[in-house]
N, CA, C and O atoms as CSV, one atom per row, in Angstrom:
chain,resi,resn,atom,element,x,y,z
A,1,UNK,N,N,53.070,25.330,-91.493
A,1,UNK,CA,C,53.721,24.049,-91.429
A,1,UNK,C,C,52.797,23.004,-92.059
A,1,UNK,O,O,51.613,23.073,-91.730
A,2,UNK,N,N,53.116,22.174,-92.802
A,2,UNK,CA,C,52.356,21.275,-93.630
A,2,UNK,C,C,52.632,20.216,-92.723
A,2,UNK,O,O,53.608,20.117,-91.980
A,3,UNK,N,N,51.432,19.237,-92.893
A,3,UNK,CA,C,50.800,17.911,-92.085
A,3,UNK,C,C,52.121,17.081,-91.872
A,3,UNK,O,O,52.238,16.400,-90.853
A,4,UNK,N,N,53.051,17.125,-92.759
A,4,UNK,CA,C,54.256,16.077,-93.037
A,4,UNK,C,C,55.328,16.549,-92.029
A,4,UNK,O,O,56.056,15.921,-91.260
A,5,UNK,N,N,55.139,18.248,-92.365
A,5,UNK,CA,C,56.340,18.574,-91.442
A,5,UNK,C,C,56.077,18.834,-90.116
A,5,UNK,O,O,56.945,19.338,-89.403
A,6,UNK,N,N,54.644,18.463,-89.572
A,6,UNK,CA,C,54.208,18.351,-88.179
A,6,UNK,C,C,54.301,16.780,-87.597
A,6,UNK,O,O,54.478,16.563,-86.398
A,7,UNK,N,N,54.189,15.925,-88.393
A,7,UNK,CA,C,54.116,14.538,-88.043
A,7,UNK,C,C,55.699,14.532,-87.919
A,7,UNK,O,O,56.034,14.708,-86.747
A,8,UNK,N,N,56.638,14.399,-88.681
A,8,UNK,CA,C,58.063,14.642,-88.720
A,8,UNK,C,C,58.750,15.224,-87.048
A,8,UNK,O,O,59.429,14.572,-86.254
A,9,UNK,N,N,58.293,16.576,-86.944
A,9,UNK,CA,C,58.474,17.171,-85.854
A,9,UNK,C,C,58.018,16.313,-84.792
A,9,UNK,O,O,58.893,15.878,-84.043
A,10,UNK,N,N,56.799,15.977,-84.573
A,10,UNK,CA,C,55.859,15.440,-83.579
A,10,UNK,C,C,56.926,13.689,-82.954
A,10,UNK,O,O,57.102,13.306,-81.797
A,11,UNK,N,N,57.354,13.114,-84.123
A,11,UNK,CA,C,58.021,11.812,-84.211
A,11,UNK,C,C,59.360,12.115,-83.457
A,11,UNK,O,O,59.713,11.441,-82.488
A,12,UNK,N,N,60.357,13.552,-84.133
A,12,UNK,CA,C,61.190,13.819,-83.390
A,12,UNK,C,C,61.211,13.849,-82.178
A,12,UNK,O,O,62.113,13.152,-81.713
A,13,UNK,N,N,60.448,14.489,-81.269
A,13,UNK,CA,C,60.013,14.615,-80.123
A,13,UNK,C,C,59.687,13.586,-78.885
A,13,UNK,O,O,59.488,13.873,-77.704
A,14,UNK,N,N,59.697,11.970,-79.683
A,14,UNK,CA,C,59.367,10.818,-79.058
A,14,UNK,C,C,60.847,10.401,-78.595
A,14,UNK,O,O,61.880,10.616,-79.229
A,15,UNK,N,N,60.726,9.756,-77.349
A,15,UNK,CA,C,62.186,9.292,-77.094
A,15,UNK,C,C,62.293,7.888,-78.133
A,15,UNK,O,O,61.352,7.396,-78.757
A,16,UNK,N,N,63.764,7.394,-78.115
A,16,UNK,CA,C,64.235,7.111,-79.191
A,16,UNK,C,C,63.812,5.079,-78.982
A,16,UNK,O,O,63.907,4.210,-79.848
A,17,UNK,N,N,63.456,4.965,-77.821
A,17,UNK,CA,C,62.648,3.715,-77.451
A,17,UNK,C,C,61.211,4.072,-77.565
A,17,UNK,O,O,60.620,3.260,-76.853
A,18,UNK,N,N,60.498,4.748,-78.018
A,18,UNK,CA,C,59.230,4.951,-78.117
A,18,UNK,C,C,58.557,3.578,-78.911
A,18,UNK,O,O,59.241,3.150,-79.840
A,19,UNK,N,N,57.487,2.977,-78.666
A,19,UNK,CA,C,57.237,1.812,-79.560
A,19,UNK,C,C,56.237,2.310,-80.620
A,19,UNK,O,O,55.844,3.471,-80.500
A,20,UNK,N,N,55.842,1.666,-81.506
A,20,UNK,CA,C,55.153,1.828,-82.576
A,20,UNK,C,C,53.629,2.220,-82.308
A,20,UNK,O,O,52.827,2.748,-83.077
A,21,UNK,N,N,53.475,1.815,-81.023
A,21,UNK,CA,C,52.043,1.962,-80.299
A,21,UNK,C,C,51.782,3.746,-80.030
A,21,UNK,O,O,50.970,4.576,-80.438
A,22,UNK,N,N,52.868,3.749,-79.193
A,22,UNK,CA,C,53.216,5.000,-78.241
A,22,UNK,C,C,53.427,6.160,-79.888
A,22,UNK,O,O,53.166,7.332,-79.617
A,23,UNK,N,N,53.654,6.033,-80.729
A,23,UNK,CA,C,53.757,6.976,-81.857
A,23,UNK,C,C,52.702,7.252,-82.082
A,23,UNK,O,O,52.520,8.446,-81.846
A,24,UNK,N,N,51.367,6.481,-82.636
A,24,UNK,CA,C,51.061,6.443,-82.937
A,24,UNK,C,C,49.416,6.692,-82.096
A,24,UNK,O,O,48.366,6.765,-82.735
A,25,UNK,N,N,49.492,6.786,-80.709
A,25,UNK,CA,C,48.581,7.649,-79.968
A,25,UNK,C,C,49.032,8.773,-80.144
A,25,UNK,O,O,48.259,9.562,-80.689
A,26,UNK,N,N,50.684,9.376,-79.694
A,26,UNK,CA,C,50.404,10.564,-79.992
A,26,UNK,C,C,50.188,11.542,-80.960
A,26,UNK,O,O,49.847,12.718,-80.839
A,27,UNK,N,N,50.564,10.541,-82.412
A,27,UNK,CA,C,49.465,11.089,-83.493
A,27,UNK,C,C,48.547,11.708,-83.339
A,27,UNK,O,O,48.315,12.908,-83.489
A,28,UNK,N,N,47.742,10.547,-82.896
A,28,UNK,CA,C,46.047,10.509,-82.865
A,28,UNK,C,C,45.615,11.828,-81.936
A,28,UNK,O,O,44.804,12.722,-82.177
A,29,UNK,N,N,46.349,11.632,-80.951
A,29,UNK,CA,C,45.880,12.889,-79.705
A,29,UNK,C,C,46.178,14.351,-80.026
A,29,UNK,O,O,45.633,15.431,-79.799
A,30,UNK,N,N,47.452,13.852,-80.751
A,30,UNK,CA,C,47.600,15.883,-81.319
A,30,UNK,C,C,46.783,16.257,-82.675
A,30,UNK,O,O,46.756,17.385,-83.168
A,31,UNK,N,N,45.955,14.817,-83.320
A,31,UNK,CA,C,44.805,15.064,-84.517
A,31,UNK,C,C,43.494,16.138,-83.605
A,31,UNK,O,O,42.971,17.246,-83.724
A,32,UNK,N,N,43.449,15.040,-82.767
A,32,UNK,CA,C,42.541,15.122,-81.877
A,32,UNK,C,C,42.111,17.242,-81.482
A,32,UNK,O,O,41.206,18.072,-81.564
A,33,UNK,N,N,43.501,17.082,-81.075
A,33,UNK,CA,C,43.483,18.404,-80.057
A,33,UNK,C,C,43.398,19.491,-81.224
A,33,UNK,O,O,42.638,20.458,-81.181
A,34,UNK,N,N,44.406,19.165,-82.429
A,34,UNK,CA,C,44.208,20.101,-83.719
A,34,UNK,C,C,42.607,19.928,-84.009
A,34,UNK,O,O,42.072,21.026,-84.168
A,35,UNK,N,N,41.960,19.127,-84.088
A,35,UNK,CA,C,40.747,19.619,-84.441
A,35,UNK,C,C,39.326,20.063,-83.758
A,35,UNK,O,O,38.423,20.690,-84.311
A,36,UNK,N,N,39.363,19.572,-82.403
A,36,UNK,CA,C,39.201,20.459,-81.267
A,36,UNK,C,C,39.067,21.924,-81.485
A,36,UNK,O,O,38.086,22.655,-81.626
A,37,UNK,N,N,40.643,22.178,-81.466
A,37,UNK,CA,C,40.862,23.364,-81.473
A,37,UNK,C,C,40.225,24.433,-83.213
A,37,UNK,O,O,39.985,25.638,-83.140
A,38,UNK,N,N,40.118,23.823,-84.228
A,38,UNK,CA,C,39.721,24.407,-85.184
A,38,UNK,C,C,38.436,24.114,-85.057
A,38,UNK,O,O,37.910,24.426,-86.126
A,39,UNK,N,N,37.553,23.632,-84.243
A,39,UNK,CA,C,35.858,23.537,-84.025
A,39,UNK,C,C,35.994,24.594,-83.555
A,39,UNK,O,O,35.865,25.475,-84.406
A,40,UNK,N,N,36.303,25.136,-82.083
A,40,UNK,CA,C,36.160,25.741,-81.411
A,40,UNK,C,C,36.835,27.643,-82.487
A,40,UNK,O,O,36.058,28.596,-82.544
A,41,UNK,N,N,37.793,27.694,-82.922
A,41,UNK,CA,C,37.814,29.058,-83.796
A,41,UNK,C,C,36.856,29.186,-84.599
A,41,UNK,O,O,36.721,30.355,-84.961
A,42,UNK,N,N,35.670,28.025,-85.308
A,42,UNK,CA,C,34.925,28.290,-86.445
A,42,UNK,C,C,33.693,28.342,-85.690
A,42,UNK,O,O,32.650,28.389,-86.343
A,43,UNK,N,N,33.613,28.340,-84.046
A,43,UNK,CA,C,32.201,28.500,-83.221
A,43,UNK,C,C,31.354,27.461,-83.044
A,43,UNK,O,O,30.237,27.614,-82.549
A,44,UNK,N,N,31.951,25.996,-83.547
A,44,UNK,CA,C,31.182,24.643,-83.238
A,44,UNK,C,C,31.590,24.375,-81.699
A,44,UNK,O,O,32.581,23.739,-81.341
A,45,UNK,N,N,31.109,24.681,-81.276
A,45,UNK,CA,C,31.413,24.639,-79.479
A,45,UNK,C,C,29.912,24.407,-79.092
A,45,UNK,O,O,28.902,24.630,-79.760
A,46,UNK,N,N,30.059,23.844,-77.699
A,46,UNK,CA,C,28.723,23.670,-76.982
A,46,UNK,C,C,28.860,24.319,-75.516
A,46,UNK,O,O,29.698,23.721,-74.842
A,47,UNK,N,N,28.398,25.124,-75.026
A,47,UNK,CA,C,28.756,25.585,-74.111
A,47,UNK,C,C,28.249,24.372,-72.998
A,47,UNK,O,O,27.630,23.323,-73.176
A,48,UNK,N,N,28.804,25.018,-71.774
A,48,UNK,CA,C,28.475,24.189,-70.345
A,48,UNK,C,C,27.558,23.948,-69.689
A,48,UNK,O,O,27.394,22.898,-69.068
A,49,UNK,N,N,26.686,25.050,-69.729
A,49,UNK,CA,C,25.333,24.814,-69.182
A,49,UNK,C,C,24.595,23.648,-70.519
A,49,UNK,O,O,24.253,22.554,-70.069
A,50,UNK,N,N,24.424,23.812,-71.668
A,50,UNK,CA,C,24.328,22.714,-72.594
A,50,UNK,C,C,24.507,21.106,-72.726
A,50,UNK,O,O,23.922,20.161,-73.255
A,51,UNK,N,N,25.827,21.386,-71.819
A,51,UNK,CA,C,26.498,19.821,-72.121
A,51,UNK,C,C,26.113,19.289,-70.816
A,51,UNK,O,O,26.034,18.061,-70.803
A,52,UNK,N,N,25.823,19.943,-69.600
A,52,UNK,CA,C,25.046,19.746,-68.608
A,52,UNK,C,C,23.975,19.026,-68.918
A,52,UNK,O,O,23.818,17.814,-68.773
A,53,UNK,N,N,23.214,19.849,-69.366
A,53,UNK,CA,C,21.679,19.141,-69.618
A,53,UNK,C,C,21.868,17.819,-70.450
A,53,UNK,O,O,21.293,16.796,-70.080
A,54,UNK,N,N,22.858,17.827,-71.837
A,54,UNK,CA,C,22.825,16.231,-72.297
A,54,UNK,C,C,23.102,15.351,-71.609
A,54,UNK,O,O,22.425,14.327,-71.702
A,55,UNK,N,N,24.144,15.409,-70.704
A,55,UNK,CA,C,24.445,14.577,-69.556
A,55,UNK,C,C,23.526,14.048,-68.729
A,55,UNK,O,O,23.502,12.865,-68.389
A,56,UNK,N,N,22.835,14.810,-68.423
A,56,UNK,CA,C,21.454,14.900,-67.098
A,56,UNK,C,C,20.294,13.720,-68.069
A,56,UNK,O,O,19.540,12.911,-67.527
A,57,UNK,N,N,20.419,13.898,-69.354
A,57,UNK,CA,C,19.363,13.160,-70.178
A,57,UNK,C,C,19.752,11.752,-70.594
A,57,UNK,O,O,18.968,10.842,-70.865
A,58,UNK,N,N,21.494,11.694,-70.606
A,58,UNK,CA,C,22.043,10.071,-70.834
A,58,UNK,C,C,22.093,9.241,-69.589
A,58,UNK,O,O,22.489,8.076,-69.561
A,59,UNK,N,N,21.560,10.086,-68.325
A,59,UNK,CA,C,21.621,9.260,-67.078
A,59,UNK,C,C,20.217,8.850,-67.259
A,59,UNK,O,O,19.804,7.786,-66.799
A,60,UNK,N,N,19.455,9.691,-67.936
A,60,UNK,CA,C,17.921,8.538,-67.165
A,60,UNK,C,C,17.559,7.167,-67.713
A,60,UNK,O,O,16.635,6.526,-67.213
C-alpha cells in the first residue's frame, strides 16, 4: 500500500465531524507507530534493563 493510499484509508476512518486538528494527530501517531515499528524489525531497539539505567541517570 503506498503512503497516499494509507493516508486516504486512515482519513476514511475519521468520523465525518472529525476537525482538522483531530486528522491530523492521527496522522502523526500512525507515522509515529509505523516507524517505531520499522526500528524495532531493523534491531534499533533498546532493551529494558537499558532504558532503566538512562532513566536512573536523567533523575540525578
Amino acid at each position: 500500500m503506498t503512503a497516499k493510499e494509507r493516508i486516504r484509508e486512515l482519513i476514511e476512518t475519521q468520523p465525518d465531524d472529525a476537525s482538522y486538528d483531530e486528522i491530523l494527530r492521527e496522522l502523526a501517531f500512525e507515522r509515529m507507530v509505523e516507524r517505531g515499528l520499522a526500528d524495532a524489525r531493523a534491531g534499533r531497539v533498546v532493551s529494558n534493563e537499558a532504558m532503566g539505567k538512562r532513566i536512573q541517570r536523567w533523575q540525578r
